[in-house]
C-alpha positions, 0 to 999 in steps of 0.5 A: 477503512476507507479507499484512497479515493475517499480517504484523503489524510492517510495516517493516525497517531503520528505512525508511518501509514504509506508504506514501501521499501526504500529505493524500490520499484513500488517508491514510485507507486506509493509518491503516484497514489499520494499525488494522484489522490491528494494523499498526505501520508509518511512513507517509510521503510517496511522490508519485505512482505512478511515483515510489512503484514506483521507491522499492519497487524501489529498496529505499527503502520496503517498501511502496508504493501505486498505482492501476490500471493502474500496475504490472500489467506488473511483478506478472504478471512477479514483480517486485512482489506487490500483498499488498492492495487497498483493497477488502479492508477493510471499509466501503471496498470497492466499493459499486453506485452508485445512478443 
């Protein structure tokens, strides 16, 4: 599986590839990652994290969305590659909160 970066079309066999839930915060991530990188990609509904990994797995989507902790088990045993995060694009990466 290739990074973002290096991956340019985003999906196989018609399926959905960049996933997120409808009208959530992480809509506005997946539209910054295909403008960003040029991707061409079909988002679509997933649910929630639980419901996403069982669709990655299953090999109904190409990629899928979580948020920590879901899925550390599964990446440090090679079942699943987190190939990006939130933070890798620029003006959404973690930012000091002011007190």
């Amino acid at each position: 599986m290739l990074s973002f970066r290096e991956r340019r079309e985003v999906h196989r066999c018609g399926r959905p590839s960049l996933i997120r839930p409808t009208a959530s915060s992480t809509h506005g991530i997946v539209l910054a990652f295909m403008k960003e990188y040029g991707l061409k990609a079909k988002p679509a509904a997933t649910g929630g994290p639980a419901a996403t990994f069982t669709q990655v797995r299953s090999g109904q989507i190409d990629v899928g969305w979580s948020a920590p902790s879901f899925g550390f088990d599964a990446e440090k045993d090679g079942k699943i590659r987190i190939v990006a995060r939130g933070n890798d694009l620029p003006g959404f990466a973690s930012k000091p909160r002011a007190c």
